[in-house]
gemmi code that builds the backbone of each chain (N, CA, C; Angstrom):
import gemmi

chains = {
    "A": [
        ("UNK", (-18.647, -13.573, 26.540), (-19.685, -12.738, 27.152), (-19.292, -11.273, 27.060)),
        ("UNK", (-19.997, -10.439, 26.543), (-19.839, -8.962, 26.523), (-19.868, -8.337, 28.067)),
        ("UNK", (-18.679, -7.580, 28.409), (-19.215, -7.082, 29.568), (-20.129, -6.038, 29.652)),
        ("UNK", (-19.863, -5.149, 30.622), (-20.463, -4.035, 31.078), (-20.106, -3.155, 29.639)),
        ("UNK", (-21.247, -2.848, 29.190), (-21.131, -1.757, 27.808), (-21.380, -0.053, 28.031)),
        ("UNK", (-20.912, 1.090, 27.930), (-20.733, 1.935, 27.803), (-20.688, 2.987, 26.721)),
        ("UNK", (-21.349, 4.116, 26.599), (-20.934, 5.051, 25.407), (-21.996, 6.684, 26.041)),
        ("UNK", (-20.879, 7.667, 25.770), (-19.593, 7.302, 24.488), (-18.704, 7.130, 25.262)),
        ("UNK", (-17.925, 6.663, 24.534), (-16.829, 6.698, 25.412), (-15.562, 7.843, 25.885)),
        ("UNK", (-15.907, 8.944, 24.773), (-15.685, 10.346, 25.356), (-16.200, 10.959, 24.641)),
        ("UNK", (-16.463, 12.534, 25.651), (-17.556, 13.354, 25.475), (-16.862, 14.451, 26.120)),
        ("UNK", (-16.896, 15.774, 24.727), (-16.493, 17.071, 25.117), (-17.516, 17.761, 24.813)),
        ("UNK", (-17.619, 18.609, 25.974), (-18.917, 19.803, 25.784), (-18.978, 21.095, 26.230)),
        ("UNK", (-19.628, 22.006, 25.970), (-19.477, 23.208, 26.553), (-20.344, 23.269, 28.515)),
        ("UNK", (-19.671, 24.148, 29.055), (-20.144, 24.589, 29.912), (-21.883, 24.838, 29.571)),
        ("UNK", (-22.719, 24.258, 30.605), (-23.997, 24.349, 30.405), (-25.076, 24.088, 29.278)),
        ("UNK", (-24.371, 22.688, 28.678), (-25.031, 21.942, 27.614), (-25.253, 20.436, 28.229)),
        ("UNK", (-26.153, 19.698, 27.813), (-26.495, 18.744, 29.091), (-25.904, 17.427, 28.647)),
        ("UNK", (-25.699, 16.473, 28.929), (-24.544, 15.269, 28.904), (-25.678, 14.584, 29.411)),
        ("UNK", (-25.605, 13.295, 28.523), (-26.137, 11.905, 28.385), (-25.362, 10.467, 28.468)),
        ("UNK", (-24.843, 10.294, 29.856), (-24.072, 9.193, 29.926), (-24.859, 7.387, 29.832)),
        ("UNK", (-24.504, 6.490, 28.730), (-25.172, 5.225, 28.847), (-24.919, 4.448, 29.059)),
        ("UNK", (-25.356, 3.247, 30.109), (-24.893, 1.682, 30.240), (-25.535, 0.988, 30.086)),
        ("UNK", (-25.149, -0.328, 29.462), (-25.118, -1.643, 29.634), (-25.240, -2.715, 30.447)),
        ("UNK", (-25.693, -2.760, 31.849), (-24.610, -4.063, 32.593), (-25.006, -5.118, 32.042)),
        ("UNK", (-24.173, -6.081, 32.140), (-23.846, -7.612, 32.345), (-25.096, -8.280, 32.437)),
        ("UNK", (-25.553, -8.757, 31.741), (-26.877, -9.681, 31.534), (-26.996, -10.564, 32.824)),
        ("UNK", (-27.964, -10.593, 33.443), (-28.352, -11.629, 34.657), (-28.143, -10.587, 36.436)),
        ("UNK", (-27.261, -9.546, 36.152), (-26.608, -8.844, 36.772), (-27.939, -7.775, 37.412)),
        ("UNK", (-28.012, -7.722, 38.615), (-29.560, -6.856, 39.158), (-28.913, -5.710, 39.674)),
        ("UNK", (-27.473, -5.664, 40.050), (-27.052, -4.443, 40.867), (-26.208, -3.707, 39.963)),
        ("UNK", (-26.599, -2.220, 39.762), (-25.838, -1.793, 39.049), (-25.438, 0.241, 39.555)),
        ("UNK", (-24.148, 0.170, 39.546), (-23.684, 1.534, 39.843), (-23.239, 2.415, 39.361)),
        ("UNK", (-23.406, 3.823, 39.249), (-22.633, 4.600, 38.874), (-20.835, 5.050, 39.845)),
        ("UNK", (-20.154, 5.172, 39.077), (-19.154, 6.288, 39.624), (-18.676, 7.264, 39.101)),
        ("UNK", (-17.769, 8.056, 39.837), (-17.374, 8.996, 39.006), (-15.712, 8.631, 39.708)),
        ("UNK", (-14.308, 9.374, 38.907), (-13.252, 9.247, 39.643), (-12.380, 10.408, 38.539)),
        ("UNK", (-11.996, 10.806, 39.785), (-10.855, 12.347, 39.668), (-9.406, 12.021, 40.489)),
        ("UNK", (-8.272, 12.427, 39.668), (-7.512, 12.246, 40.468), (-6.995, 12.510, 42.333)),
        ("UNK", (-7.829, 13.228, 42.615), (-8.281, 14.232, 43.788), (-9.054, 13.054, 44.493)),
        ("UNK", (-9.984, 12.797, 44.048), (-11.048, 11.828, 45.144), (-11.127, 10.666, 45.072)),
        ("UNK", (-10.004, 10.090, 44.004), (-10.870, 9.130, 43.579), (-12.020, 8.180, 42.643)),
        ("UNK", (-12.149, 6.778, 43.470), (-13.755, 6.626, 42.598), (-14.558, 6.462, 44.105)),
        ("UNK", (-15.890, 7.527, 43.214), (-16.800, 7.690, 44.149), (-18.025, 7.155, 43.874)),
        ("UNK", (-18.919, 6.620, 44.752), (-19.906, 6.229, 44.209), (-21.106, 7.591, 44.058)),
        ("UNK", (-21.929, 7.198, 42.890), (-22.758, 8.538, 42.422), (-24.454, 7.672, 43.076)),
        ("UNK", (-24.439, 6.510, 42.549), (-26.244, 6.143, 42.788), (-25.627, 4.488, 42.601)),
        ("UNK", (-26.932, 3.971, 43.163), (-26.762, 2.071, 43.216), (-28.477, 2.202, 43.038)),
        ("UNK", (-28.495, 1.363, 42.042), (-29.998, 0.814, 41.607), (-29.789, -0.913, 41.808)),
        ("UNK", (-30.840, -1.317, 42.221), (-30.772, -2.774, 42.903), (-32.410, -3.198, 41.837)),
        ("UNK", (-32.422, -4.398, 41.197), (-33.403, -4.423, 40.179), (-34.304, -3.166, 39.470)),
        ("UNK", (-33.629, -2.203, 38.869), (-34.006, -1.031, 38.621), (-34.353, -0.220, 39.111)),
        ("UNK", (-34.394, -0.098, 40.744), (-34.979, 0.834, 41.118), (-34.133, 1.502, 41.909)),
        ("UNK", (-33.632, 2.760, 42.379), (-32.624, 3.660, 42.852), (-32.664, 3.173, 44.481)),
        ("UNK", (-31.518, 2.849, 45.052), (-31.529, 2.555, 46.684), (-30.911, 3.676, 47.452)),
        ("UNK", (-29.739, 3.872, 46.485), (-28.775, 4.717, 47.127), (-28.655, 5.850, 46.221)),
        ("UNK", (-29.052, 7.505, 46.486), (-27.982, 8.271, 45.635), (-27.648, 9.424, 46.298)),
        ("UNK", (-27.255, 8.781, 47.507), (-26.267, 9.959, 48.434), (-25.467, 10.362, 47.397)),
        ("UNK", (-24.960, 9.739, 46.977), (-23.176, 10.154, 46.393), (-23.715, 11.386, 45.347)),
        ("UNK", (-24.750, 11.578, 44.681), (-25.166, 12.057, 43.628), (-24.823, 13.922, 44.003)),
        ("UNK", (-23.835, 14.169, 43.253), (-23.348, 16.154, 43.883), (-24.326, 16.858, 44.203)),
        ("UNK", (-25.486, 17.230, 43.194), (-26.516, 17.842, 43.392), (-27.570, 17.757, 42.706)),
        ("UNK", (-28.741, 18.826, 41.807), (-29.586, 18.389, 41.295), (-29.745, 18.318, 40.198)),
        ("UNK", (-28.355, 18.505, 39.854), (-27.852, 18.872, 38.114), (-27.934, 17.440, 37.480)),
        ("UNK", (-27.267, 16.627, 38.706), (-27.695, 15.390, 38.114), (-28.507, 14.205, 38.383)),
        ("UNK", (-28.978, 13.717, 37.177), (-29.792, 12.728, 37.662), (-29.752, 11.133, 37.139)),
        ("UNK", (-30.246, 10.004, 37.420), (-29.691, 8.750, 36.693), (-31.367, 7.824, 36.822)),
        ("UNK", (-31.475, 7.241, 35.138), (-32.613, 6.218, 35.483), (-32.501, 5.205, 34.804)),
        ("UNK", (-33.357, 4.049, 35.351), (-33.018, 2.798, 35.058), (-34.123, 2.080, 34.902)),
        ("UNK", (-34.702, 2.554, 33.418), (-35.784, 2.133, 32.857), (-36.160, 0.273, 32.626)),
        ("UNK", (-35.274, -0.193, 32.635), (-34.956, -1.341, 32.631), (-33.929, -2.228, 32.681)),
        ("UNK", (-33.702, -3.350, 33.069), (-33.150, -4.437, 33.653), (-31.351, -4.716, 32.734)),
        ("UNK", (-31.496, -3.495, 31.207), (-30.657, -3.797, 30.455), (-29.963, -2.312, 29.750)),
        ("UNK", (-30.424, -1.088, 30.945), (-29.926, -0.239, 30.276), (-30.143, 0.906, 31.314)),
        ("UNK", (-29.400, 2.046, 31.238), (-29.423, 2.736, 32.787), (-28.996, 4.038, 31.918)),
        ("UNK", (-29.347, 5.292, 32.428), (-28.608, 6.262, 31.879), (-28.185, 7.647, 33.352)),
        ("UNK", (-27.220, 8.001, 32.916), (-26.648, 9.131, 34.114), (-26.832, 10.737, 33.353)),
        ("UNK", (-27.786, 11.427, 33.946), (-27.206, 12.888, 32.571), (-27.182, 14.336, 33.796)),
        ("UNK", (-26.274, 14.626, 33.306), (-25.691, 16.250, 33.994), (-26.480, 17.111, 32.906)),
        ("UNK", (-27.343, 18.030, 34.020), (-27.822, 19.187, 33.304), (-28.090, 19.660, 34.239)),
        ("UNK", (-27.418, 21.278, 33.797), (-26.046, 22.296, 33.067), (-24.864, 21.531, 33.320)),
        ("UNK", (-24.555, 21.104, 32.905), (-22.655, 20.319, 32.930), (-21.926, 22.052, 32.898)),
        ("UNK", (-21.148, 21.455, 34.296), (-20.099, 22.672, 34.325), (-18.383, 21.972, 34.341)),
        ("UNK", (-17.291, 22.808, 34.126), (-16.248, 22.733, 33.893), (-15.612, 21.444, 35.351)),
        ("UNK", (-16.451, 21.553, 36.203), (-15.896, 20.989, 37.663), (-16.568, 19.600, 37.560)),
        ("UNK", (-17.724, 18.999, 36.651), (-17.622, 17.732, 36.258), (-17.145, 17.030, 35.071)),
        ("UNK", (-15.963, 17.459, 35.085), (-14.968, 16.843, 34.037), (-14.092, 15.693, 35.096)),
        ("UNK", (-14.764, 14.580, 34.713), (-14.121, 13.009, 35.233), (-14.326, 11.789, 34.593)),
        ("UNK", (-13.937, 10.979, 34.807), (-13.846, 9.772, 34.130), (-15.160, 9.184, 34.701)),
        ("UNK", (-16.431, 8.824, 34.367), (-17.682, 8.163, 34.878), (-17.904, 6.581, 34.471)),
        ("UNK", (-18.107, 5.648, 35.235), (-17.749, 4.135, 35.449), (-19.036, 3.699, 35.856)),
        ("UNK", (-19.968, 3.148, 34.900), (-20.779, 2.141, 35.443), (-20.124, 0.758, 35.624)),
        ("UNK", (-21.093, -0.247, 36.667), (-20.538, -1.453, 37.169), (-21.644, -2.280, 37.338)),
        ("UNK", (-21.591, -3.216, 37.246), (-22.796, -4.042, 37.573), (-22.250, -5.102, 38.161)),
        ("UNK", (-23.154, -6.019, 39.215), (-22.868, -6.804, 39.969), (-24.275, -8.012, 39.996)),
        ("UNK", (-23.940, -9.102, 40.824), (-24.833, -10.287, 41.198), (-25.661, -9.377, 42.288)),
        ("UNK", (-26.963, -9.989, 43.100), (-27.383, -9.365, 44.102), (-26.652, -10.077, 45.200)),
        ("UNK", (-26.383, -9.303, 46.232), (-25.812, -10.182, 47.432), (-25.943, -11.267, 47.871)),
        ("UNK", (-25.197, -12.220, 47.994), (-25.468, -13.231, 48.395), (-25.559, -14.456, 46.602)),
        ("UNK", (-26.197, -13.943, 45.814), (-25.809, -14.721, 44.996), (-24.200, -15.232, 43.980)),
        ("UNK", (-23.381, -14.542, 44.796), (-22.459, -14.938, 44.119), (-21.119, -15.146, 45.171)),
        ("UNK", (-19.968, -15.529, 44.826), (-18.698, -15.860, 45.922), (-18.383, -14.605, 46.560)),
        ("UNK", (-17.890, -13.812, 45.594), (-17.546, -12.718, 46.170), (-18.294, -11.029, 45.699)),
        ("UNK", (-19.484, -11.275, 45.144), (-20.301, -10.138, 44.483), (-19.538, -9.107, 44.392)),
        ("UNK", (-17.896, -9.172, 43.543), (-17.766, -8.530, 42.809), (-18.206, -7.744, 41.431)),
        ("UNK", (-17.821, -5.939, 41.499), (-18.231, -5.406, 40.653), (-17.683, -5.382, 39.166)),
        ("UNK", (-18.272, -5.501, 38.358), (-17.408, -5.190, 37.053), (-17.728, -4.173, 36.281)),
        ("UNK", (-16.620, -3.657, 35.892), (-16.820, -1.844, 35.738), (-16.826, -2.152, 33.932)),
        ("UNK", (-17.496, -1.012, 33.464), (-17.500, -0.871, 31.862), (-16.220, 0.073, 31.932)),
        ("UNK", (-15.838, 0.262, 30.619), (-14.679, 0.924, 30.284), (-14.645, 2.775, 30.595)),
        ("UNK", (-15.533, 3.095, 31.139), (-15.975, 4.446, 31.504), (-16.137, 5.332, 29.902)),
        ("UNK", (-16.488, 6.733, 30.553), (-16.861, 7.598, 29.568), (-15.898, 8.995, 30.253)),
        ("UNK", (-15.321, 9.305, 29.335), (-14.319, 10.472, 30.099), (-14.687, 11.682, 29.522)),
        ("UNK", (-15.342, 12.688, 30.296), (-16.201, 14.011, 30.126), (-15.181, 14.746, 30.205)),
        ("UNK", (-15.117, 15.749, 29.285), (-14.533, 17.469, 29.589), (-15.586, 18.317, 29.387)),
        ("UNK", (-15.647, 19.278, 30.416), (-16.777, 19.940, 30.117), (-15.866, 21.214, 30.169)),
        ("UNK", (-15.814, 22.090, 28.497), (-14.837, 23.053, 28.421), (-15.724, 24.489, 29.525)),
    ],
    "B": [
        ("UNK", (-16.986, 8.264, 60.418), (-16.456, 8.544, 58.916), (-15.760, 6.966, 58.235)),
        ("UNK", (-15.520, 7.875, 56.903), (-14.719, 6.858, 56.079), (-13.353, 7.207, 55.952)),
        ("UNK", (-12.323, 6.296, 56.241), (-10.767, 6.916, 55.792), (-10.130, 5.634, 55.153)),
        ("UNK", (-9.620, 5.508, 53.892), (-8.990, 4.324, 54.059), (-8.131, 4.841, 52.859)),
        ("UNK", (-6.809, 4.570, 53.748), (-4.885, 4.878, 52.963), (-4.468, 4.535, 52.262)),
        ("UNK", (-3.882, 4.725, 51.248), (-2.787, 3.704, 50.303), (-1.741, 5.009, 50.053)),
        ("UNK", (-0.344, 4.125, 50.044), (0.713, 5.035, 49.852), (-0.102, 5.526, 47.820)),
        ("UNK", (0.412, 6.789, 47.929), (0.351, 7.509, 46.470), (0.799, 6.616, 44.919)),
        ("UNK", (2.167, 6.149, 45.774), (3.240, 5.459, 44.170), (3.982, 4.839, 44.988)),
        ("UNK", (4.418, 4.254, 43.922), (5.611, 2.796, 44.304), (6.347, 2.252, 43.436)),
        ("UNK", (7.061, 2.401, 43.513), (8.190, 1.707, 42.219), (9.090, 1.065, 42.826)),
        ("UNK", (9.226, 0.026, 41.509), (9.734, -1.640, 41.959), (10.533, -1.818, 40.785)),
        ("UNK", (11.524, -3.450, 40.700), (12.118, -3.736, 39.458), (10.989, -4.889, 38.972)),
        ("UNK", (11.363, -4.950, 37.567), (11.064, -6.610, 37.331), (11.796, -7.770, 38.072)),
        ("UNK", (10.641, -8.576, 38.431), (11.439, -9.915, 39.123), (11.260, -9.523, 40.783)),
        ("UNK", (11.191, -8.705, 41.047), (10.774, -8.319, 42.241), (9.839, -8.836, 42.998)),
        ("UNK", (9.491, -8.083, 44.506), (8.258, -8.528, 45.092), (7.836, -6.845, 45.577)),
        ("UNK", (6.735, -6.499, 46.027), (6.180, -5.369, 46.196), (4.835, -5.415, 47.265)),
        ("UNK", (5.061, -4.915, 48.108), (3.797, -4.609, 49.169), (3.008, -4.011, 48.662)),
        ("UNK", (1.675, -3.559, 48.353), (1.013, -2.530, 48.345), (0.245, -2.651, 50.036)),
        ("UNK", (0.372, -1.429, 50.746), (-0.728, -1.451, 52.347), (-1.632, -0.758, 51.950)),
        ("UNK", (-2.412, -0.908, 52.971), (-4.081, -0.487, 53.155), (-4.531, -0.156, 53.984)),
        ("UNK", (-4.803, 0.796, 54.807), (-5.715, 1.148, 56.237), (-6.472, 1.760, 56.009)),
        ("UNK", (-7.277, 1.448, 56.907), (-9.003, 1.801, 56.719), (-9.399, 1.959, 58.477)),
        ("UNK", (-10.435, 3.346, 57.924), (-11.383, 2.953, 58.964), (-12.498, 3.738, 58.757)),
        ("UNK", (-13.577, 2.408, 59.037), (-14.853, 2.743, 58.115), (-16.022, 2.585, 59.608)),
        ("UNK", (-17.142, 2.831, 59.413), (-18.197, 2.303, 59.968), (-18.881, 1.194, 59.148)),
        ("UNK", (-18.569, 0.365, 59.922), (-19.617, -1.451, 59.319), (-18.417, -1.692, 58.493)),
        ("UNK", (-18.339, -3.431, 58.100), (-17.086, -3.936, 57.195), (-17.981, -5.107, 56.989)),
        ("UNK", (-17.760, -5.210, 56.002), (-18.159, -6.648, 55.514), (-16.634, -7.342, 54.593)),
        ("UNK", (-16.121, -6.990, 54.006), (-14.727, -7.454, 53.182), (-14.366, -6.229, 52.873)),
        ("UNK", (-13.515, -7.066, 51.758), (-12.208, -5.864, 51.437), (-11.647, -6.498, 50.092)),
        ("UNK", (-11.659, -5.201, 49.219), (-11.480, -6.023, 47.771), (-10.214, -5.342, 47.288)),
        ("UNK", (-9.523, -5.977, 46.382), (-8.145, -5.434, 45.625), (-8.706, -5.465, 43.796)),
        ("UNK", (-8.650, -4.019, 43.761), (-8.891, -4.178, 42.444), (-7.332, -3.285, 41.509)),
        ("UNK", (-7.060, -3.830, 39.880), (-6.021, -3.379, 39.181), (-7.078, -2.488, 38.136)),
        ("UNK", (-6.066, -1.247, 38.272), (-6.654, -0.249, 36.833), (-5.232, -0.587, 36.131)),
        ("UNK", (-5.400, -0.083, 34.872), (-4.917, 0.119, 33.787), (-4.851, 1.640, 33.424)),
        ("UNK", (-3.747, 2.739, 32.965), (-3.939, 3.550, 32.704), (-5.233, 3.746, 31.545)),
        ("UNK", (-6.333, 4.410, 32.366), (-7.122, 4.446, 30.860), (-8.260, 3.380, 30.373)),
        ("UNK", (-7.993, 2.144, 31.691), (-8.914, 1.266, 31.344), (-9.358, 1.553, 32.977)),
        ("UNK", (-10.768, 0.096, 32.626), (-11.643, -0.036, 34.016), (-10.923, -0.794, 34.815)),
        ("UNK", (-11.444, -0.103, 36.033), (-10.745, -1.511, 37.499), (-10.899, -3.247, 37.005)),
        ("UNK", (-10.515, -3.645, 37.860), (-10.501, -5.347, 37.290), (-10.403, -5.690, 38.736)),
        ("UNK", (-11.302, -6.772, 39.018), (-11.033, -7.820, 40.352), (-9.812, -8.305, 40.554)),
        ("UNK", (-9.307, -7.973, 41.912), (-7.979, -9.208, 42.096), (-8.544, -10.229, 42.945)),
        ("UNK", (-8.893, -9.573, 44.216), (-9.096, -10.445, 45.480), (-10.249, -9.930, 46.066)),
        ("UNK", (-10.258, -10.679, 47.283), (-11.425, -10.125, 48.242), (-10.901, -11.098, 49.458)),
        ("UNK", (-10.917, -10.194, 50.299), (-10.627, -10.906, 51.691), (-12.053, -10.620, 52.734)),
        ("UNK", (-12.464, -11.639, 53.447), (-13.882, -11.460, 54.352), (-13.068, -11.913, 55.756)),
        ("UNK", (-12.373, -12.911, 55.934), (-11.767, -13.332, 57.165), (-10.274, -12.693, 57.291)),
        ("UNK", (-9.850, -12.576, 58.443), (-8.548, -12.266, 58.702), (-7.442, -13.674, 57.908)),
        ("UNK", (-6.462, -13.156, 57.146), (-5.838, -13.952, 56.841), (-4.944, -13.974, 55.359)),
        ("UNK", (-4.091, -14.513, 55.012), (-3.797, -14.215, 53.546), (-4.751, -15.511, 52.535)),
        ("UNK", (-5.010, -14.950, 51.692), (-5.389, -15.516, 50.605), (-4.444, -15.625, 49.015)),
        ("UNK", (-4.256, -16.001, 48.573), (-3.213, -16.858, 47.535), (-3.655, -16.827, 46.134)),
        ("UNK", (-3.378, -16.433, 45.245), (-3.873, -16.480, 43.982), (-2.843, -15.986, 42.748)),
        ("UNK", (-1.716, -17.618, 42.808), (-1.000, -16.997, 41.738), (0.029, -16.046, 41.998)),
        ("UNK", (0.407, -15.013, 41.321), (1.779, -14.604, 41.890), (0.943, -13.159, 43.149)),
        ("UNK", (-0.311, -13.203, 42.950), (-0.719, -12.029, 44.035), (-1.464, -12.911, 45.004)),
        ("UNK", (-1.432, -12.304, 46.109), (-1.624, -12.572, 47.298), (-2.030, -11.065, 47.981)),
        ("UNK", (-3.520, -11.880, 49.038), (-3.875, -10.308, 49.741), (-3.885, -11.112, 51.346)),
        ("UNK", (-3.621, -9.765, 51.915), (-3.445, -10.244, 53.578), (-4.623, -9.197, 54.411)),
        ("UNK", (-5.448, -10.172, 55.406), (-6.613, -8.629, 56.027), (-6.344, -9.299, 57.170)),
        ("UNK", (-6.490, -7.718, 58.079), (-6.695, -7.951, 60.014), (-7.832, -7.059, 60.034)),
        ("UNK", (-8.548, -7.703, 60.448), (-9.896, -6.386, 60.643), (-9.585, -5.971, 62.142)),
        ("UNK", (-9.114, -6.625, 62.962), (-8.313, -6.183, 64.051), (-7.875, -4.937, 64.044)),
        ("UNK", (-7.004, -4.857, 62.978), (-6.053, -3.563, 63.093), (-6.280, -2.618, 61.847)),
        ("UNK", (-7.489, -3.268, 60.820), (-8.202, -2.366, 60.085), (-7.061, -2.007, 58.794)),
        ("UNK", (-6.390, -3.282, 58.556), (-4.877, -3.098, 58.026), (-5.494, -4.223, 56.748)),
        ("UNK", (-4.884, -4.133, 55.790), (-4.490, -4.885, 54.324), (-3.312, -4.709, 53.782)),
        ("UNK", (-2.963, -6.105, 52.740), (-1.738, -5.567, 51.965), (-2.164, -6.590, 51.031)),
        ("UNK", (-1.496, -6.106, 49.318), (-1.051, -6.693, 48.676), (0.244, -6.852, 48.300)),
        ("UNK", (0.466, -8.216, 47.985), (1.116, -8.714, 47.612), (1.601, -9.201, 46.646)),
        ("UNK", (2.677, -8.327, 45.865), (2.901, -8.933, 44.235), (4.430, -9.556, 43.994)),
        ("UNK", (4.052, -10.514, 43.248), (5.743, -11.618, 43.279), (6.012, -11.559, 41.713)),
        ("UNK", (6.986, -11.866, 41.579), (7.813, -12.011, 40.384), (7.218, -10.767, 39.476)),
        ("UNK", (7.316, -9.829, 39.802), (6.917, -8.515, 39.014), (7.118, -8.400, 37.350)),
        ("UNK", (6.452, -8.426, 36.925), (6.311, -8.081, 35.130), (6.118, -6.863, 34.994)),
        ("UNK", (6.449, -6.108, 33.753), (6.143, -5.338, 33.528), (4.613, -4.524, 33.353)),
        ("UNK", (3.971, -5.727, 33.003), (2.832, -5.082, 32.572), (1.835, -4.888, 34.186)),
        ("UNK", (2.508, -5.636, 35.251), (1.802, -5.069, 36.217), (1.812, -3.727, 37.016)),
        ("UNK", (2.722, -2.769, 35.942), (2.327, -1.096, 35.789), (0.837, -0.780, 36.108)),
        ("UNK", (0.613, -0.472, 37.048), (-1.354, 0.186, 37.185), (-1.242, 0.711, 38.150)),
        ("UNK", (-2.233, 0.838, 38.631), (-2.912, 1.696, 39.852), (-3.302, 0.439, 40.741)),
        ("UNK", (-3.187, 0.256, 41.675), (-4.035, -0.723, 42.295), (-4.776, -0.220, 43.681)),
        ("UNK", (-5.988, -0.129, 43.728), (-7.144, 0.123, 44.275), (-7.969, -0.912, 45.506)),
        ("UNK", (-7.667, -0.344, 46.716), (-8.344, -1.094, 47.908), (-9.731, -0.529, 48.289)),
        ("UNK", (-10.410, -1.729, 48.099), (-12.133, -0.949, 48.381), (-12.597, -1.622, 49.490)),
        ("UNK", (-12.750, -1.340, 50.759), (-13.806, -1.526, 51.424), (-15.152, -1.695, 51.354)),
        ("UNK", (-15.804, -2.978, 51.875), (-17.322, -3.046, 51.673), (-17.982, -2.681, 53.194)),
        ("UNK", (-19.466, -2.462, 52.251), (-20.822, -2.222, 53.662), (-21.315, -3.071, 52.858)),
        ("UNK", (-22.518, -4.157, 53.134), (-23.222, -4.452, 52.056), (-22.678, -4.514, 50.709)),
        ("UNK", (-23.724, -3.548, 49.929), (-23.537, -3.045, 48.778), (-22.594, -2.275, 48.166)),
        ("UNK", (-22.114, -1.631, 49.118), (-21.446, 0.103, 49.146), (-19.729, -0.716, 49.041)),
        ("UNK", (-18.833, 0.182, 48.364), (-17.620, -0.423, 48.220), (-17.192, 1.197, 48.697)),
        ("UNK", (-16.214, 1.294, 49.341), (-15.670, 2.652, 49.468), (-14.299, 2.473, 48.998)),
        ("UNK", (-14.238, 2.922, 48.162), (-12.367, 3.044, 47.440), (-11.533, 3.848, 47.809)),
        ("UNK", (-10.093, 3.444, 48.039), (-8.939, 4.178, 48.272), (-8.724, 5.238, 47.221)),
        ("UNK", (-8.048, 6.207, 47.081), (-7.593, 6.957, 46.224), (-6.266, 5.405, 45.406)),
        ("UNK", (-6.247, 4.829, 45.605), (-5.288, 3.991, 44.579), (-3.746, 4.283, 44.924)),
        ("UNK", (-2.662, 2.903, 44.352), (-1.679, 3.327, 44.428), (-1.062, 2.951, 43.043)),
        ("UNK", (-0.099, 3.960, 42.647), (0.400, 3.914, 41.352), (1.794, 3.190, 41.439)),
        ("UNK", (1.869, 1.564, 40.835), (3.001, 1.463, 40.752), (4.019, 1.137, 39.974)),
        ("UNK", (5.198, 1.641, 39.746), (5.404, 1.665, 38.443), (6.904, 0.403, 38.345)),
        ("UNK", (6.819, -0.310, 37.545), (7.498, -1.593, 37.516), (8.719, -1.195, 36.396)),
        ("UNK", (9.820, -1.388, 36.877), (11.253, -0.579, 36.065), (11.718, -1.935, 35.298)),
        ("UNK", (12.099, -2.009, 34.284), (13.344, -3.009, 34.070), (14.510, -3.383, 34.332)),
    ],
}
model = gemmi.Model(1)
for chain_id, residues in chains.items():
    chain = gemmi.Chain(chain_id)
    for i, (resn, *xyz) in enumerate(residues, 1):
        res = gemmi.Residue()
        res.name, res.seqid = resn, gemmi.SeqId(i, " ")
        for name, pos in zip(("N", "CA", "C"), xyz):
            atom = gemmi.Atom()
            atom.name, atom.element = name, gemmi.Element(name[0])
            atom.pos, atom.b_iso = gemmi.Position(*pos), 0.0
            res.add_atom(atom)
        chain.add_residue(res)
    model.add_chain(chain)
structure = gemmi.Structure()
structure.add_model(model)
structure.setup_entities()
């Protein structure tokens, strides 16, 4: 089974050019998340879409960025103006919906690691 | 608020045994998960604890008191390759809140 798919898998860009992060999750899988993680904070959560549609995006910094989830098999995260201070490693995950599974653990794709010079 | 601890680093031998702790204190709990990074790769599931108690799996083992808002892992016969980060996440529901991780590094 392919997991959680991701690309690119790194991405260098200038200050104030806009970044297109893409996922994959896990086929059958309805819950799916962004993160981001810096050595400083952590992994944080950015947005949780629950059958495509956005539940949660406290975590989301501001309005630079945004994330959609056109369908059931593909999600995208994009920073616009990408500045030098979102340079982190970004981790989608996808999961069962609650309750359908033992322990509705997440499984993370291999991330996408941004420098934004 | 959310707070939940893990020592920074830890270094151990091979053949060893190794604590990793955990304290937390969150609003709402539903479990508590142990996940392994890889320098460079994605987290990976270890455990998940929902009741107070240790749970068993192989040479790792996780222990929860929601009592005292405390966790530990537990790693036995240490290999090398269990060099990573290992990561305690608290659940709400949906919501997992992660530790900053602990780095530990396994010597020969």
């Amino acid at each position: 089974d392919a997991g959680v798919i991701q690309s690119p898998r790194h991405e260098v860009t200038e200050m104030g050019q806009e970044v297109t992060l893409r996922c994959k999750p896990i086929s059958g899988h309805n819950s799916l998340f962004w993160y981001r993680q810096t050595m400083m904070r952590g992994l944080e959560l950015l947005i949780y879409f629950n059958n495509n549609v956005p539940i949660d995006d406290s975590g989301m910094p501001e309005d630079r960025f945004s994330a959609k989830m056109p369908n059931a098999s593909f999600s995208t995260l994009k920073i616009q103006p990408s500045e030098p201070r979102d340079s982190a490693v970004y981790f989608c995950a996808s999961s069962l919906a609650l309750g359908q599974g033992a322990y509705n653990e997440q499984f993370f794709g291999p991330g996408t690691r941004l420098t934004v010079l | 608020g959310q707070n939940i601890d893990q020592p920074t680093e830890m270094t151990a031998t091979e053949g060893a045994i190794v604590q990793i702790n955990c304290t937390y204190q969150t609003s709402g709990f539903n479990g508590l998960f142990w996940y392994q990074q890889h320098a460079g790769e994605a987290p990976t599931f270890l455990s998940y604890n929902v009741l107070d108690g240790l749970e068993e799996k192989g040479r790792f083992s996780s222990f929860l008191s929601r009592s005292k808002g405390y966790s530990y892992l537990l790693l036995k016969e240490l290999q090398m390759k269990d060099s990573a980060s290992y990561l305690c996440a608290v659940t709400r529901t949906y919501k997992y809140i992660f530790g900053t991780g602990t780095r530990l590094k396994v010597l020969a």
